[in-house]
C-alpha positions in Angstrom: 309.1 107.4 -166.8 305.3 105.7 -166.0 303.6 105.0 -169.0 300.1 105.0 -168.4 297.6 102.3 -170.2 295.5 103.1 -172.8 291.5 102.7 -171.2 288.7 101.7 -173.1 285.4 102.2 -171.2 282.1 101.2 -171.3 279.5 102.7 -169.3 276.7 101.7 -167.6 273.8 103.9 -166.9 273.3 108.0 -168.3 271.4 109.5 -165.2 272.9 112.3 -162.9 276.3 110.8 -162.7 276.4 109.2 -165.9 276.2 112.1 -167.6 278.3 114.1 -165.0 281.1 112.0 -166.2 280.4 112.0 -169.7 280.8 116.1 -169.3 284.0 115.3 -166.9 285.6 112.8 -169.5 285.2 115.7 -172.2 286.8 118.5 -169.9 290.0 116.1 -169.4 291.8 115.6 -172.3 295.0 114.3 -171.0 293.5 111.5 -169.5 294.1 108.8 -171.5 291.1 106.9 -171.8 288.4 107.0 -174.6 284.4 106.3 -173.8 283.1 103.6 -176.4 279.9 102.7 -175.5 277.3 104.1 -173.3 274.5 101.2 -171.9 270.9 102.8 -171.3 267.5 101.2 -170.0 265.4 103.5 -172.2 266.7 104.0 -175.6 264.1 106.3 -177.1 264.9 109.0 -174.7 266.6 112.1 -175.6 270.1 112.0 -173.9 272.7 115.3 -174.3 275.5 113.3 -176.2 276.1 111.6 -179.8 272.9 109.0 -180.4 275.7 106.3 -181.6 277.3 106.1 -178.6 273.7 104.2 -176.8 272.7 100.9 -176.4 270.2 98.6 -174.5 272.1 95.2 -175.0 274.7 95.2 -172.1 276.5 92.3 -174.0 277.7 94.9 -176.4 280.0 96.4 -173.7 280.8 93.2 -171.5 281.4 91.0 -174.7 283.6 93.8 -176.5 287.5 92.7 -176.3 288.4 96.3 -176.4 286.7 97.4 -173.4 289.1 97.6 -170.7 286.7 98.9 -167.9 283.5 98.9 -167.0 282.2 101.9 -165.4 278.7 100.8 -163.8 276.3 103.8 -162.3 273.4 102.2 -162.5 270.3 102.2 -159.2 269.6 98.9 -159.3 271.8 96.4 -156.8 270.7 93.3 -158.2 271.2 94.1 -162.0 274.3 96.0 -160.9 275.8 92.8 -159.0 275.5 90.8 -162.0 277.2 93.7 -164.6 279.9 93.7 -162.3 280.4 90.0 -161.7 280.4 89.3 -165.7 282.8 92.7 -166.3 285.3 90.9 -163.8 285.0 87.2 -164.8 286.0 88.6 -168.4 289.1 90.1 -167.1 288.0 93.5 -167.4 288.2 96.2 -164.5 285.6 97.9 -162.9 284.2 101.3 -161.3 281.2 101.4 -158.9 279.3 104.1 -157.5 276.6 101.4 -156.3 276.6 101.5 -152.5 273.6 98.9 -152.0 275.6 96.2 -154.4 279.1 96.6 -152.6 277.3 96.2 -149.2 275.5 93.4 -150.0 277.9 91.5 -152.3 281.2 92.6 -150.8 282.2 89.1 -149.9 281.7 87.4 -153.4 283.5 90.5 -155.0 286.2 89.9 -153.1 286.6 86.3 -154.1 286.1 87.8 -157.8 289.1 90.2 -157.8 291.3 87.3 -156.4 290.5 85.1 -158.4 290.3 87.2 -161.9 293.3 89.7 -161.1 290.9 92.5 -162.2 290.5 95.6 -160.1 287.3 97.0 -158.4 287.2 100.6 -157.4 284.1 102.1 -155.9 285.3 105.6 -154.4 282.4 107.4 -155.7 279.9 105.0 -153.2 280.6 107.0 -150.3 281.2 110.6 -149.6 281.4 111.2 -153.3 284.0 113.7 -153.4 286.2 113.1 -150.9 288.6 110.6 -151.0 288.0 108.6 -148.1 288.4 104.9 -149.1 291.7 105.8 -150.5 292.3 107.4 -147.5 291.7 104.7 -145.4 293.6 102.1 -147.7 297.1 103.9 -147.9 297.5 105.7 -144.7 295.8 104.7 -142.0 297.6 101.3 -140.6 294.4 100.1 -138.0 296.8 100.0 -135.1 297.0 103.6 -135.5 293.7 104.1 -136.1 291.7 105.2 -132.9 288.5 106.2 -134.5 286.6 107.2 -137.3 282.8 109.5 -137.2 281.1 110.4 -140.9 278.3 112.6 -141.7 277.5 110.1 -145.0 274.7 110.9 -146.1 273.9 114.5 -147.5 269.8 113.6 -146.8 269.3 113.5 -143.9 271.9 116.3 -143.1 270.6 118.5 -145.5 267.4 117.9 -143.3 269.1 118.3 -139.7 270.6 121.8 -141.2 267.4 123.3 -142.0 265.3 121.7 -138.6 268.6 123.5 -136.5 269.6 126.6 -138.8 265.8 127.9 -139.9 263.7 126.0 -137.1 261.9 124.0 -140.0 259.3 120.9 -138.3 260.9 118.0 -140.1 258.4 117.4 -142.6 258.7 120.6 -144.0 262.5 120.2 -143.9 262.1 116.9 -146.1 259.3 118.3 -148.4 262.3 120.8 -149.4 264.8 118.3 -149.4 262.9 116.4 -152.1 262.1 119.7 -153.8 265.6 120.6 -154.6 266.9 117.2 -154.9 268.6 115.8 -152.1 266.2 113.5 -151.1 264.1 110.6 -153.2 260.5 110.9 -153.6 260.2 107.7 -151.4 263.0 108.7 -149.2 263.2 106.1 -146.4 266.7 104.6 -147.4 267.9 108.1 -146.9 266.0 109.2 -143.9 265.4 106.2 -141.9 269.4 105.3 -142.2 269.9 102.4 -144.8 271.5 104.6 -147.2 274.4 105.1 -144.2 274.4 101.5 -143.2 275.5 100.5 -146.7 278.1 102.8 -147.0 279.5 102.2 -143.6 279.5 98.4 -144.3 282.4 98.7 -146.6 283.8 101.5 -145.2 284.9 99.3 -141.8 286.4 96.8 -144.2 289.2 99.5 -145.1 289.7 101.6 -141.9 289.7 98.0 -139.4 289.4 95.3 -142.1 286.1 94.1 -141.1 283.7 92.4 -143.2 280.1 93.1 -140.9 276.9 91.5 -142.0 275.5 94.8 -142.5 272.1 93.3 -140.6 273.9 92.8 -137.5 275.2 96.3 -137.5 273.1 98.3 -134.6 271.7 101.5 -136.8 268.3 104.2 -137.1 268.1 106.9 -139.0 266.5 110.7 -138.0 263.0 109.7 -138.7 261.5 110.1 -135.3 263.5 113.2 -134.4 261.2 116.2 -133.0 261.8 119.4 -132.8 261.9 119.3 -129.1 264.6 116.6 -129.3 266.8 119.7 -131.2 265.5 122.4 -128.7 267.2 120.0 -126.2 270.1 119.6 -127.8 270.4 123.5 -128.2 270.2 123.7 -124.6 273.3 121.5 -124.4 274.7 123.7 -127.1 274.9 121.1 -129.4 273.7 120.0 -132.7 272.1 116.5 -134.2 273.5 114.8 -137.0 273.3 111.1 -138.6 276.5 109.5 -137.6 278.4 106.6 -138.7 281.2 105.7 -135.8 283.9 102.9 -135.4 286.0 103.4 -132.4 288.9 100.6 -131.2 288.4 99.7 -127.7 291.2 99.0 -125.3 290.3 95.1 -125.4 291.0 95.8 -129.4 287.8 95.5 -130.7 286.0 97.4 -132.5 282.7 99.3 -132.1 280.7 100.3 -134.7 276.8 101.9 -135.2 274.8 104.1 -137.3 273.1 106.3 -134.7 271.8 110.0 -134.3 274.2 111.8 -132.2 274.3 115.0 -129.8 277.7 116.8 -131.8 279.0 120.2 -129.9 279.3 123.1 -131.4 282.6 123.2 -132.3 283.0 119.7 -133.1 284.4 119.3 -136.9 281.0 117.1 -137.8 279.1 120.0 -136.7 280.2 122.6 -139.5 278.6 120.3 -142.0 275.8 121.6 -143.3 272.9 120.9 -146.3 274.2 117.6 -148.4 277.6 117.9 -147.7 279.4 115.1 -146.0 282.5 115.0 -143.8 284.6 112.5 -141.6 286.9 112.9 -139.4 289.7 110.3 -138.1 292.0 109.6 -135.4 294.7 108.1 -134.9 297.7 107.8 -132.4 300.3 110.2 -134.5 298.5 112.3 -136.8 295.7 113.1 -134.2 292.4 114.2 -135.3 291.8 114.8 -139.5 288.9 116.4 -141.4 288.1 115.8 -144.6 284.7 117.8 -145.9 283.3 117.5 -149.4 280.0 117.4 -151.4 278.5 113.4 -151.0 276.4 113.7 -153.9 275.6 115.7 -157.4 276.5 115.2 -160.7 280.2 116.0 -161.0 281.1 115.9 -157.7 280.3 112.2 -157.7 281.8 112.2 -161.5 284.9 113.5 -160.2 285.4 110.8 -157.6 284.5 108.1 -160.6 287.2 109.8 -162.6 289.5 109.8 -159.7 289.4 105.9 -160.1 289.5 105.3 -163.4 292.7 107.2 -163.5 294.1 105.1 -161.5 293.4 102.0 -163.1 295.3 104.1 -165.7 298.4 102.7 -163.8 297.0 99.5 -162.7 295.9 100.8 -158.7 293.7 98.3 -156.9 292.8 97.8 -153.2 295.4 95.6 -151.8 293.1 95.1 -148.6 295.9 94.6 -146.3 293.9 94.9 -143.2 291.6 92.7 -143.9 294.5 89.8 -144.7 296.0 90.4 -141.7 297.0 87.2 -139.2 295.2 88.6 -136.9 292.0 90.1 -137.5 289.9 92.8 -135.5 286.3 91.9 -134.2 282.9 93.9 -134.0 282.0 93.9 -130.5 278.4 94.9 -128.8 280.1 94.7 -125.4 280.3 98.5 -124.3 278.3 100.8 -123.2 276.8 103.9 -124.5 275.1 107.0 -122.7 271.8 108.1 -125.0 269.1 110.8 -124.7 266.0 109.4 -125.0 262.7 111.0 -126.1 259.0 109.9 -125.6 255.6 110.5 -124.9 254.5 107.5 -123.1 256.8 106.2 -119.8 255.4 103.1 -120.6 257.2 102.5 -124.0 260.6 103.2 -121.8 262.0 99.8 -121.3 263.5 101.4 -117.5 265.2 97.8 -116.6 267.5 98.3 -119.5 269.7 101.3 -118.0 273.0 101.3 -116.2 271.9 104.5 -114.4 269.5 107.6 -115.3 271.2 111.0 -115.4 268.9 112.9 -116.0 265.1 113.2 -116.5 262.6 115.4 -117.6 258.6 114.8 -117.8 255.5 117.2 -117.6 253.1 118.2 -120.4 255.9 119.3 -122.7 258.9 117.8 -122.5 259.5 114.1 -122.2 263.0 113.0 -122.0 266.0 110.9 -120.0 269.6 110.8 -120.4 270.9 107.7 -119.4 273.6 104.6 -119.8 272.7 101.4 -121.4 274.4 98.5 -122.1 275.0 98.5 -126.4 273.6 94.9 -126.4 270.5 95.6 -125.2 270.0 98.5 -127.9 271.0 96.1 -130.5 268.9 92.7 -129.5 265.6 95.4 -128.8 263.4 97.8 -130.6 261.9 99.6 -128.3 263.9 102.7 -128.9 262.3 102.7 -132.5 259.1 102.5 -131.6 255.9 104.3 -130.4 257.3 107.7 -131.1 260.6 106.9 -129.2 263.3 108.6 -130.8 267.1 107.9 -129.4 270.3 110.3 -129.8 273.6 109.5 -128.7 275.4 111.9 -126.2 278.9 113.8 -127.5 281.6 111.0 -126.7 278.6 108.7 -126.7 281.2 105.4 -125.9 282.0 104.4 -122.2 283.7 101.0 -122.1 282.9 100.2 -118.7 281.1 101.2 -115.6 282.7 101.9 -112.1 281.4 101.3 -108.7 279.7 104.2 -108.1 277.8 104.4 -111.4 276.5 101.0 -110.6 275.3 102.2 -107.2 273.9 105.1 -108.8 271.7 102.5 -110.8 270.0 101.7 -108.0 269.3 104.9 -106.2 268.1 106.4 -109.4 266.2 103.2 -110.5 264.3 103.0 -107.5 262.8 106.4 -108.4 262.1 105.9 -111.7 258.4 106.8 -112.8 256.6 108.8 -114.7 255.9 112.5 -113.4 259.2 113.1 -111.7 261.9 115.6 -112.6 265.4 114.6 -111.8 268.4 117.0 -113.0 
């Protein structure tokens, strides 16, 4: 018979998902854990649970031998970082929901676990209530692991939903994302992709067992995507989303981006819709797997939060076995990638930087290419995020290298190249 510990927590921060867990904690009894302490920025403020249970000195909860976890769902990375680090040097365990800390701090927290024996589980920082990271951890050895592609962040999808399902111009889509919710008053780490980078920066440390610098990690977000950029891709029968991809390449590296994407109609990323998330993985037995949930909200995200400190119930941590592999995997930028690119000036098209053009389009009101390009040059330029330049990936966006005849292609098509001609 498993006996499962006795768990004393201490919580940092009562907003949305604070108090969706204080709500969730209440509705599971048999869970055998018991909230002591509750630490708040703003005392004065009327908060829906017992007045005793506040405080504003986080040394209460980080200095109090009986606390056995630390549960921190605060905003802040910086403060957040520091909670954590002192919750683990005093041998206490810890939940995150913080994506911006783990991102930025994954290294050093890391080096904390090993060195303290405490556990760090941070489910709830991406995809909120689906359980990817365990996912990812148990099941998925990275030989077998072909690929992975993630709507993460319920913003900006929430966005592409209503630009593609109610023909909404993208500020109007926004204004109502940030009228209901989804999206932050100042919602740039949402919409122009940060928010997506973070969580995919931990993410490739348990599908591949990378550890990325996440500044090195190619990435936009939707912010310059017009509504003739989804008329287009409803002529190709497809849809846009914000996608996170990792794919393992025959030389067995890895590729990885943050990148709007042209997604088909009936591809599994496509039936996500508003601020739910999804991701779907490969691998060599087990095929193609979906996994589709809420990414944020109160108790969805409390749900994944209480998902992990159950576990710590019976002592689970993140063994990181990929990542102590003898032999490690490795980002690459050497691939290629065909992209849909749209403009209103030929002049802000760097042309030199393309395998081949595929297609083009230009007249008074449509301004696009399709063409191949070398990933490095999209990662060492900025063009493409510039002068109202937006970029989306094709379907199957990855080609990992060119034949003969595309590389003719190049320079028939090349030669050609200027504004005010129609190629199809």
């Amino acid at each position: 018979m498993v006996t499962h510990k006795k768990l004393v927590l201490g919580i940092f921060g009562f907003g949305v998902v604070g108090e969706g867990l204080y709500k969730v904690l209440n509705m599971t009894p048999s869970l055998n854990a018991t909230l002591k302490k509750v630490c708040i920025k703003h005392p004065d403020k009327k908060r829906n649970a017992p007045a005793e249970l506040f405080t504003a000195d986080r040394q209460i909860l980080l200095k109090d031998n009986q606390i056995n976890v630390i549960v921190e769902l605060i905003d802040d990375a910086d403060a957040a970082y520091e909670i954590v680090k002192e919750a683990l040097l005093s041998g206490k365990s810890v939940v995150s929901a913080n994506k911006k800390m783990l991102a930025e701090h994954l290294i050093e927290l890391l080096e904390l676990q090993k060195q303290t024996g405490a556990s760090l589980l941070y489910e709830a920082a991406c995809c909120a209530s689906i359980p990817v990271i365990r996912n990812l951890e148990e099941y998925y050895d990275n030989d077998l692991l072909h690929s992975i592609n993630a709507v993460v962040n319920g913003s900006t999808n929430y966005i592409l939903t209503k630009i593609f399902d109610e023909k909404l111009s993208f500020k109007n889509a926004l204004i109502q994302a940030q009228q209901l919710g989804f999206a932050e008053s100042n919602p740039v780490l949402d919409v122009e992709g940060y928010d997506a980078l973070n969580k995919w920066t931990f993410l490739l440390t348990h599908a591949y067992g990378l550890l990325p610098d996440k500044e090195k990690l190619c990435f936009t977000g939707i912010q310059s995507i017009t509504s003739e950029d989804a008329r287009q891709a409803e002529k190709k029968e497809c849809v846009i989303k914000l996608v996170a991809s990792a794919k393992k390449l025959q030389n067995g590296k890895v590729a990885a981006f943050v990148l709007p994407q042209f997604v088909k109609k009936d591809d599994q990323l496509a039936f996500i819709k508003n601020e739910y998330n999804g991701v779907v993985i490969e691998s060599s037995f087990a095929d193609k797997q979906f996994f589709y949930g809420k990414g944020a909200g109160s108790l969805p995200t409390a749900s994944a939060v209480l998902s992990d400190i159950s576990a710590l119930s019976y002592d689970y941590r993140y063994e990181y076995k990929k990542l102590n592999r003898e032999e490690s995997n490795e980002l690459t930028n050497d691939f290629y990638v065909k992209a849909y690119i749209g403009f209103t000036d030929w002049d802000h098209i760097r042309k030199d930087d393309f395998e081949s053009i595929e297609e083009w389009h230009s007249n008074e009101s449509i301004n696009y290419l399709i063409g191949i390009i070398h990933f490095e040059k999209l990662q060492t330029s900025s063009w493409w995020k510039e002068n109202n330049v937006s970029l989306v990936l094709t379907a199957d966006p990855i080609i990992e290298s060119l034949d003969i005849v595309k590389l003719k292609k190049r320079s028939l098509v090349l030669a050609g190249f200027s504004g005010g001609n129609h190629l199809s």
